[in-house]
C-alpha positions as a Markdown table, in Angstrom:
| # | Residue | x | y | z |
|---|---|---|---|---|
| 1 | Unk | 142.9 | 53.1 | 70.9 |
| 2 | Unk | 141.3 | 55.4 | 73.3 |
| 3 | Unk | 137.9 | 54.7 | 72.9 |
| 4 | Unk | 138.3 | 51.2 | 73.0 |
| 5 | Unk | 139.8 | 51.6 | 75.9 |
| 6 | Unk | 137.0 | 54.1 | 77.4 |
| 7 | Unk | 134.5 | 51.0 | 75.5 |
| 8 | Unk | 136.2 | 48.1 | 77.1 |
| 9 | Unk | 136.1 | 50.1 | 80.8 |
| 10 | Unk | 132.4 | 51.1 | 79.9 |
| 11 | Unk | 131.5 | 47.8 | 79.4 |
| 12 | Unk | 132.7 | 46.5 | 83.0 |
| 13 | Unk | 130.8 | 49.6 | 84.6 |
| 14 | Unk | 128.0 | 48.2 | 82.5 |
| 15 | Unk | 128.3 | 44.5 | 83.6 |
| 16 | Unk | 127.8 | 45.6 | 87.0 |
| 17 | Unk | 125.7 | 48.7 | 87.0 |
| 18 | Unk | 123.0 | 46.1 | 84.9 |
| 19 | Unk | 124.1 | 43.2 | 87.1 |
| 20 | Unk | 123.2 | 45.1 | 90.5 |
| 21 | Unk | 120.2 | 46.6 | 89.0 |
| 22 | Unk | 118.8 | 43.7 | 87.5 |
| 23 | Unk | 120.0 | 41.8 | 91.0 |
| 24 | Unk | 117.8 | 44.3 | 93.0 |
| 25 | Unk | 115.0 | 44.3 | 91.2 |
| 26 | Unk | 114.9 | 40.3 | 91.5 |
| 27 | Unk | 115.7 | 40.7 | 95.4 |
| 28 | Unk | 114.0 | 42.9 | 96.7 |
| 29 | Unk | 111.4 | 43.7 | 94.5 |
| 30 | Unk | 112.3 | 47.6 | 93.6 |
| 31 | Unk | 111.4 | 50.1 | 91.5 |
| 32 | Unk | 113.7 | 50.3 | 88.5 |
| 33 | Unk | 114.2 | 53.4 | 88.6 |
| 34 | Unk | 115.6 | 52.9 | 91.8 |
| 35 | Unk | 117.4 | 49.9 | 90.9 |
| 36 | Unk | 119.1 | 51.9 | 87.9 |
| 37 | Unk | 120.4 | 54.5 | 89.9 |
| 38 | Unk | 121.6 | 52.2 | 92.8 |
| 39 | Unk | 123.5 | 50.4 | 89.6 |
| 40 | Unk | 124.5 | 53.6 | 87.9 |
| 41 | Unk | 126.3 | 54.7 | 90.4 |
| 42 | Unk | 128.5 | 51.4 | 91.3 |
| 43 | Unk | 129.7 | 51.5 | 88.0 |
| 44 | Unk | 130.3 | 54.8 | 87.8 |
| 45 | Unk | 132.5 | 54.6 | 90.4 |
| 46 | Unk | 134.4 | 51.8 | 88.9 |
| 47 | Unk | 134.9 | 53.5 | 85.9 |
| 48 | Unk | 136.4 | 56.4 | 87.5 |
| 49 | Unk | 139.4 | 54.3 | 88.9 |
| 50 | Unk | 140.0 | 52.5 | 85.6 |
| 51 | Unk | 139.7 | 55.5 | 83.1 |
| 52 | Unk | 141.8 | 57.5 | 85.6 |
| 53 | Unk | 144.1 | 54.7 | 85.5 |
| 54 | Unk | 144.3 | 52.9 | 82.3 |
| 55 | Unk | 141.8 | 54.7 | 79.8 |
| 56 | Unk | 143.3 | 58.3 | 80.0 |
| 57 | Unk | 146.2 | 57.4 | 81.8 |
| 58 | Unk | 149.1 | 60.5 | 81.3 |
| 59 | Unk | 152.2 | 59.9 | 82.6 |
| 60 | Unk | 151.6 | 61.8 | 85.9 |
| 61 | Unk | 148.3 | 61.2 | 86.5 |
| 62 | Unk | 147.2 | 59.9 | 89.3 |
| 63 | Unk | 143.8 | 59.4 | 91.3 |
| 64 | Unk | 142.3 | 62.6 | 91.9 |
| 65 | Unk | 139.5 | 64.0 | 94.2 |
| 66 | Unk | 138.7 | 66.7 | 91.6 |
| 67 | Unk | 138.6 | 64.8 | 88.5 |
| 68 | Unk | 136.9 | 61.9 | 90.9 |
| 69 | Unk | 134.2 | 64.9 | 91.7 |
| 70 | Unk | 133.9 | 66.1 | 88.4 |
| 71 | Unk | 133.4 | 62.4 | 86.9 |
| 72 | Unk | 131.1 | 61.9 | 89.6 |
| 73 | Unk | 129.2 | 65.4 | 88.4 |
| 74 | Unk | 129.1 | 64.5 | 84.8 |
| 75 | Unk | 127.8 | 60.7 | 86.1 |
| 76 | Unk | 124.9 | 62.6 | 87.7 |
| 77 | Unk | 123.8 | 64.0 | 84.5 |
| 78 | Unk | 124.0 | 60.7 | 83.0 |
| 79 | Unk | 122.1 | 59.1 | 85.6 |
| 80 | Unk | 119.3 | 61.7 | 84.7 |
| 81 | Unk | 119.4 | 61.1 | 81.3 |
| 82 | Unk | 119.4 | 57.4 | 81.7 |
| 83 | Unk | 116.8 | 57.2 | 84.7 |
| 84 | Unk | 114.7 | 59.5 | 82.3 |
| 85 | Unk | 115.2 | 57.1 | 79.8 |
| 86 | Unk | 114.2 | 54.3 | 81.7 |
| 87 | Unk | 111.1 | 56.0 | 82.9 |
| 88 | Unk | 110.2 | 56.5 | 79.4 |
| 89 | Unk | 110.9 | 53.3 | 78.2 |
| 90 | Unk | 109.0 | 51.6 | 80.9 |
| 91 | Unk | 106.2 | 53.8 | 79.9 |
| 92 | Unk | 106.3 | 54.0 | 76.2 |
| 93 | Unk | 107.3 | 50.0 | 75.6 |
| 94 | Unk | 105.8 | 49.0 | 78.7 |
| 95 | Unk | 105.9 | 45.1 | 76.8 |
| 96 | Unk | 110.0 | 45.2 | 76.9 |
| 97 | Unk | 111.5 | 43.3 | 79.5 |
| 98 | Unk | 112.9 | 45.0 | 82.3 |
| 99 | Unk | 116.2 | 43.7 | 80.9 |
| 100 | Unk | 116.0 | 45.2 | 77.5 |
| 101 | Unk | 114.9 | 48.4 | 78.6 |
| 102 | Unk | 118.2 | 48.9 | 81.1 |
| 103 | Unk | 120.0 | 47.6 | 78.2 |
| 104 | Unk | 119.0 | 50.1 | 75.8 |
| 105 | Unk | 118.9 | 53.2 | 78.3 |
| 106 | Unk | 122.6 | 52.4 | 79.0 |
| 107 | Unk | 123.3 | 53.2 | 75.3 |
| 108 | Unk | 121.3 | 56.3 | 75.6 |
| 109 | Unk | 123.5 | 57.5 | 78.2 |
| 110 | Unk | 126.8 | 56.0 | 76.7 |
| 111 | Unk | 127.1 | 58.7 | 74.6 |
| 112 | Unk | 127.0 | 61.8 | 77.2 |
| 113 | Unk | 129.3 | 59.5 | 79.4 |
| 114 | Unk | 132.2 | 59.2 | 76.5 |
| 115 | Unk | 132.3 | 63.0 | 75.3 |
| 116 | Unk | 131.9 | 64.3 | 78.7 |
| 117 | Unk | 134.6 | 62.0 | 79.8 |
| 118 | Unk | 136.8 | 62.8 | 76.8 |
| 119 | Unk | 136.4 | 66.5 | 76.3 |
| 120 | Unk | 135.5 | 67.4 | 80.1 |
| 121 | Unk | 136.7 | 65.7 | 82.7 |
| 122 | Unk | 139.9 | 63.5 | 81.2 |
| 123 | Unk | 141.2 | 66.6 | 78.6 |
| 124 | Unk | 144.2 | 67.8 | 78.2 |
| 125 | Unk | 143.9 | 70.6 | 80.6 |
| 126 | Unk | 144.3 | 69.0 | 84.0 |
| 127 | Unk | 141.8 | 69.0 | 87.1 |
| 128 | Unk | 144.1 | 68.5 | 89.9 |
């Protein structure tokens, strides 16, 4: 049940990390590199609150500005490894849609995001 919980939360993040991405890149004409990152992060920062919350929910837990730090830590990684993905998508497949290749470099990063979520920053060994 857990990870279709952390899937389920993933997916909003992803709805409106791609969502604000895409939307920029439309708007204003941005890099989208720069686009992903702007989107990374606004998800990222919803799915802080709902794992804390729902996904690895204990019975004391509570929001926390270490664990929220930590997430936010491990989300930097994964904005490398997806903004690195991007840039070689984009470079590589340079025929893809914009669309497809944020698409697939959010399931590059998916990955990192569940066992670092999982294993580091949501274990059983509390980060008060």
């Amino acid at each position: 049940m857990e990870f279709l919980r952390f899937f389920c939360v993933s997916l909003v993040g992803v709805v409106v990390d791609i969502a604000i991405a895409y939307t920029i890149v439309i708007t204003f004409d941005a890099a989208l590199w720069l686009s992903a990152a702007v989107g990374f992060i606004s998800g990222a920062l919803i799915n802080y609150v709902l794992h804390e919350l729902w996904t690895f929910k204990s019975q004391m837990r509570k929001l926390s500005k270490n664990r929220a730090a930590y997430f936010l830590t491990m989300s930097s990684i994964a904005l490398i490894i997806r903004l690195t993905s991007v840039i070689a998508l984009e470079y590589f497949f340079s025929s893809f849609h914009d669309l497809a290749i944020l698409v697939l470099a959010v399931g590059i990063s998916f990955c990192f995001n569940y066992l670092s979520a999982k294993f580091l920053v949501f274990s059983s060994k509390e980060k008060k």
